[in-house]
C-alpha positions, 0 to 999 in steps of 0.5 A: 769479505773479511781479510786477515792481515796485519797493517801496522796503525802506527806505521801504515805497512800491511804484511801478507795476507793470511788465506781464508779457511775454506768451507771444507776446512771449517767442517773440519775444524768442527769435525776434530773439536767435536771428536776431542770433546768426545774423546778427550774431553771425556776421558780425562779429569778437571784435574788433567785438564787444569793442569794442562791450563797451568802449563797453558798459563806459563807459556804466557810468561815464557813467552811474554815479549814476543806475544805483547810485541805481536800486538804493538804491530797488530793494534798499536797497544803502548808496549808496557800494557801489552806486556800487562795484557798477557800478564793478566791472561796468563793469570787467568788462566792460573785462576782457572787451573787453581778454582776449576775442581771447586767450581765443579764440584758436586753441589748437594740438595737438601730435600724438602722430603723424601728419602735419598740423595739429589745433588747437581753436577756440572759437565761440558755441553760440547763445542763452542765458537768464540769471536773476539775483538781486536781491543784486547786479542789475549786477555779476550780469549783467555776469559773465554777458552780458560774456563771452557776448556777446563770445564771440558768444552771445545773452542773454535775460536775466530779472531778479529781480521786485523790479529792473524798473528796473535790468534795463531800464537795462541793456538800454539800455545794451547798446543804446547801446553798439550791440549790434543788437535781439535780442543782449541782451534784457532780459524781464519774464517769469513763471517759467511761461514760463522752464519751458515755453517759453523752456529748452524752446525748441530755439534756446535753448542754455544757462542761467545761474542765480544764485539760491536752491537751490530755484531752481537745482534747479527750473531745472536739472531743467527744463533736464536734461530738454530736454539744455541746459547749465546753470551755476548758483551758489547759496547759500553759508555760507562760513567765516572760520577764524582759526588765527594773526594778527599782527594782530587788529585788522586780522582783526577788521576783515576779517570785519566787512568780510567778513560786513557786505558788501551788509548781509550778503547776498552768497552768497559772504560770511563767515557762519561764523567758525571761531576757534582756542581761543587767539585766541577769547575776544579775536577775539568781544569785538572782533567783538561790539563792531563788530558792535554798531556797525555801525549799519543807516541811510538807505541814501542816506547816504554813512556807512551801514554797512548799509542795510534788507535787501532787502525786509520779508519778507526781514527778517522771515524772518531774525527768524524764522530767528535766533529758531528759531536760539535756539529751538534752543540758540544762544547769543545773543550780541547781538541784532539789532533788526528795524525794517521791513526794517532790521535789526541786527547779530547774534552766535550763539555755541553752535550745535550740528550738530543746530540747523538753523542749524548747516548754513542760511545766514543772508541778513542780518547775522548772524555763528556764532562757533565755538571750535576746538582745532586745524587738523583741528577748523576743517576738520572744521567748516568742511566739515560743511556741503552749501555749498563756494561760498567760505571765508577763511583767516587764518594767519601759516603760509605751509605751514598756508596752502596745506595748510589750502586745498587740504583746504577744500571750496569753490570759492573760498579767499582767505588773509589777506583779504576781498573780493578779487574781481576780474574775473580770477579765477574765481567759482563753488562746489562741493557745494550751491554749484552749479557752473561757473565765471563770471569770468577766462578760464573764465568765457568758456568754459563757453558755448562749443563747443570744436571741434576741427578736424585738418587731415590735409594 
């Protein structure tokens, strides 16, 4: 039974309990998204409607304190990247106000014969339901209900039990900016009612999930079987293959950035880092020792590198992971202390293709080195695994560059950098990793009905 309340990881202490929706006020809720799609949706322009989204992103800013402290008490995300997180959503949401009439503009045919004209145009299918993690509570919506809601669709949106506070701010804020009642609907709702009544639902039209694999597959089997459009992005274990640099300084400091992220819990983060032979021994002392400095702190310090992970039983099942991990024949190259839901850097080196580790994830801080001998060894390596969300790739190769990417089984390559998101560039993975693309001008498609219309005369 899912239970909406915040318990602070850094601290231990639980609010009050929000009340679960009831099945009345989740048919409801579905009810008023299906009458604003209806409505609304279909009497006002994308100009209207990306306006409103404007307002929607400069609430974000006004309000950019108050939100990101609400996430500190939810997930423990280190203040200064909270207030980064609601940055980057606002930005999004601007990215939508500006590009929506473009992306759906008409775009014209050429015939191959015949007389007449035949063009397509993009309109909304309806209602959506959007479940979101904990990991990112704004910037995972934002991706989601920006586009959506400019392209015209409607969202039901059920957030993750630990963020009742945040997906309330959120729903507020849709409000304020103008959207009418029904458009964003923010619903504390079991995972009973999203499989029986809301996906069954024949208004409701589409899902988006970010989550857990586990997640993801239930989700989509429920939505299979009522024939509903699914979008889902997983987990990740995604490479760092170090082939050359001209500065390991500056690459060392790209995958600490890259795997310390959100203290380690992005899906998209560098969890696996494939090293070539000659750079190895230099590249894991160097990441060993900032590894080892990156100390976990008060998640309300401006100086915290890392804050608690999200919750105790989340640290407690990265101890357990990781001591599985060396159970099983990993090298333990430093090791990460637990402290409630604090918790410490980790190195494993060693990890052979028959630990479990070799192909799991690691949601928290910790780091796999590998050693490899040439280009085919690191993308043998870095494809042996079910996930292909994202991957980086350090090379001083400009060819090794583009050859080495397009061999990568991943949704995403980023060459000689990390955390390059943007809001124009398409987010998604393949494999394991899900599929469908959230963000840039792909993002604004994949719940949209792409009518062709051909005019004889």
């Amino acid at each position: 039974m899912n239970k909406y309340v915040v318990t602070n990881p850094g601290t231990g202490i639980s609010g009050a309990l929000f009340p679960l929706a009831t099945d009345d006020e989740v048919i409801d809720a579905i009810g008023a998204a299906d009458r604003a799609h209806r409505q609304f949706s279909r009497d006002t322009s994308v100009a209207e409607r990306a306006a409103l989204m404007q307002r929607v992103a400069d609430l974000h800013s006004e309000q950019r304190e108050q939100l990101a402290e609400l996430i500190v008490r939810e997930m423990g995300k280190p203040i200064e990247q909270a207030l980064a997180e609601v940055d980057f959503s606002a930005d999004i949401y601007s990215y939508y106000a500006a590009n929506g009439e473009a992306f759906l503009a008409d775009e014209q045919i050429e015939l191959l014969g015949g007389e007449g004209t035949a063009f397509m145009r993009s309109s909304s299918m309806g209602v959506l339901l959007g479940i979101m993690p904990w990991n990112f509570p704004y910037y995972q919506v934002a991706r989601f209900a920006g586009p959506n809601l400019v392209l015209g669709n409607t969202i039901l949106l059920k957030h993750a039990s630990q963020c009742p506070e945040s997906s309330a701010a959120i729903e507020q804020i849709f409000s304020d900016a103008g959207f009418p009642e029904g458009a964003y609907r923010n619903l504390y709702a079991s995972n009973p009612q999203i499989a029986d009544i809301i996906i069954p639902d024949p208004r409701v039209c589409g899902v988006s999930l970010t989550g857990s694999e586990g997640a993801g597959a239930a989700v989509a089997e429920v939505a299979g079987r009522n024939l509903k459009k699914v979008v889902l992005e997983l987990g990740g274990s995604d490479p760092f293959i170090l082939l050359s640099t001209d500065n390991l300084d500056e690459a060392v400091d790209a995958a600490i950035a890259g795997r310390l992220d959100n203290s380690g819990q992005s899906c998209n983060a560098a969890k696996r880092f494939i090293v070539i032979d000659g750079l190895y021994d230099d590249f894991l002392e160097r990441f060993t020792a900032k590894m080892t400095g990156a100390v976990p702190a008060d998640p309300m310090s401006p100086d915290a590198p890392l804050g608690p992970l999200s919750s105790l039983s989340a640290a407690e099942n990265l101890e357990a992971q990781l001591q599985r991990a060396e159970d099983q024949g990993a090298t333990v190259v430093v090791r990460g202390h637990r402290d409630g839901a604090f918790f410490s850097p980790s190195v494993l080196t060693g990890v052979a293709p028959d630990n479990e580790a070799y192909r799991e994830e690691f949601f928290g801080p910790v780091a796999t080195v590998y050693r490899v001998q040439n280009e085919a060894d690191a993308l043998q390596l870095a494809n042996d695994i079910p996930f292909g969300l994202g991957s980086y790739l350090f090379t001083t190769d400009a060819a090794q560059a583009l050859r080495v990417a397009d061999l990568i089984e991943a949704g995403m390559v980023f060459v000689n950098g990390t955390g390059l998101d943007s809001p124009e560039l398409p987010f998604g993975g393949v494999k394991r990793s899900g599929f469908g693309r959230e963000l840039g001008r792909f993002g604004i498609a994949e719940f949209a009905n792409r009518k062709l219309i051909r005019i004889l005369k």
